[in-house]
N, C-alpha and C positions, 0 to 999 in steps of 0.2 A: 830798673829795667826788669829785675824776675818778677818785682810786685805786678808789670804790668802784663809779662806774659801769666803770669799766675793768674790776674783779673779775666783775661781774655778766654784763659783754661776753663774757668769757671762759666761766665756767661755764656762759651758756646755749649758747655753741658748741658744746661737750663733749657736753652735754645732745643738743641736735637729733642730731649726728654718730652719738653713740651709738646712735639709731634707724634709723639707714639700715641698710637689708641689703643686700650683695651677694650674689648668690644665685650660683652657679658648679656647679651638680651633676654636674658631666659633668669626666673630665679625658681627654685624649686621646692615641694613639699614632701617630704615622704610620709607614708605611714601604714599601717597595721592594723587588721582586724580580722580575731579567730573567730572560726568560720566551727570547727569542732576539736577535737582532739588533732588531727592529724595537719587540718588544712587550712592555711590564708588566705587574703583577699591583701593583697599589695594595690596601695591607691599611688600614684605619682602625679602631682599638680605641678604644671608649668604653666607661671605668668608669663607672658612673650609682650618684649617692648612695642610700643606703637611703631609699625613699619615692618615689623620682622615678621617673619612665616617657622614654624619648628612642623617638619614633614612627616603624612600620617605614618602607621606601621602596616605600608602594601609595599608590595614590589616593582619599585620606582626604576624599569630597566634601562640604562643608560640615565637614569636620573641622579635624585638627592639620595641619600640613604636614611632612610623610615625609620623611624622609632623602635627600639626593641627593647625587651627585658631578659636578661641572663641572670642564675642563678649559679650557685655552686654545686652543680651536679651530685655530690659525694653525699650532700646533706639532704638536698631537697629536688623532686623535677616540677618543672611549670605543667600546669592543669587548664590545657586549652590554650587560648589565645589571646595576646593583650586585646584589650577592649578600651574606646574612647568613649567616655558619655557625650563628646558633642560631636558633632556633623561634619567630619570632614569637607574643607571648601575643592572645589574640585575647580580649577582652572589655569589656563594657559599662563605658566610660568616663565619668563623674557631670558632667565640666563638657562632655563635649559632648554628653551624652545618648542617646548610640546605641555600638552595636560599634566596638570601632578596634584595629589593631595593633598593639601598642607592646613595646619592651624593659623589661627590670630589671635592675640590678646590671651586667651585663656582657654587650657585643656587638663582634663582628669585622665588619665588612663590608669586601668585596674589591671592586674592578672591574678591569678592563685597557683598557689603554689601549694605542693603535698609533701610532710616533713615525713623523710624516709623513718628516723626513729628520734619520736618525738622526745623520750625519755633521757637521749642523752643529747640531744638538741637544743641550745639555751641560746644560740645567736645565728642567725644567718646571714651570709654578705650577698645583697642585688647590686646588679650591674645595671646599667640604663645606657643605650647608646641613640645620640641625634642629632640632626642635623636644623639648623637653622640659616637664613639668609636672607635680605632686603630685596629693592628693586634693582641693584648694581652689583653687591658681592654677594659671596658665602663664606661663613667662616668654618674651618676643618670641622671635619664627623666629632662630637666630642663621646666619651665615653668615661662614666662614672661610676664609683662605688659606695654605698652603704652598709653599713653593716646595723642589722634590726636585732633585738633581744626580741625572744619569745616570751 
């Protein structure tokens, strides 16, 4: 008799596990290039799976929340504004009902950034925060760290 509740313990584990999805649509690049003494160019490449949107970096009010770059203040300030090398699609989005700009498949975004003192500066940590979602859900704002050597 416990073999068989024991069996039953088991298979409905299997059972539930098997229902979860992790959802992961986005895979990412970071990378690095000095610009001079002081200053970077932060490149950020997201693949986005067939189906899914990751949202440009404007001010989506009442909408998705936009791509952004943060840095570590103490060490470094951003210089200007993230930049996308592709074309934001600009069209009527079903879960939030209105216009919004969003990627497909594949986006580059750069920023740069200014090392307050370079000399004693050997690694800095980016933040990246965004949002992605299909034609039925969204999954939460996500928000990530790297940390780059100089």
């Amino acid at each position: 008799m416990l073999k068989k509740i024991f069996l039953l313990v088991v298979c409905c584990s299997f059972a539930f596990a098997g229902q979860a999805q992790i959802y992961k649509p986005t895979k990412w690049k970071i990378t690095k290039k000095k610009i001079n003494t002081t200053e970077y160019e932060i490149t950020l490449t997201a693949n986005i799976e067939k189906g899914w949107r990751l949202y440009a970096p404007v001010d989506n009010e009442d909408g998705p929340i936009g791509f952004a770059v943060e840095i570590g203040k103490r060490k470094a300030d951003l210089v200007g504004k993230v930049k996308s090398k592709e074309k934001a699609n600009v069209k009527y989005d079903p879960i939030f009902r209105k216009k919004v700009s969003s990627f497909e498949n594949k986006v580059t975004f750069t920023q740069r950034i200014k090392i307050k003192d370079p000399k004693k500066t050997k690694k800095i940590i980016v933040g990246y925060e965004y949002m992605v979602c299909d034609e039925t859900k969204c999954l939460p704002p996500q928000f990530k760290e790297v940390i780059l050597k100089l």
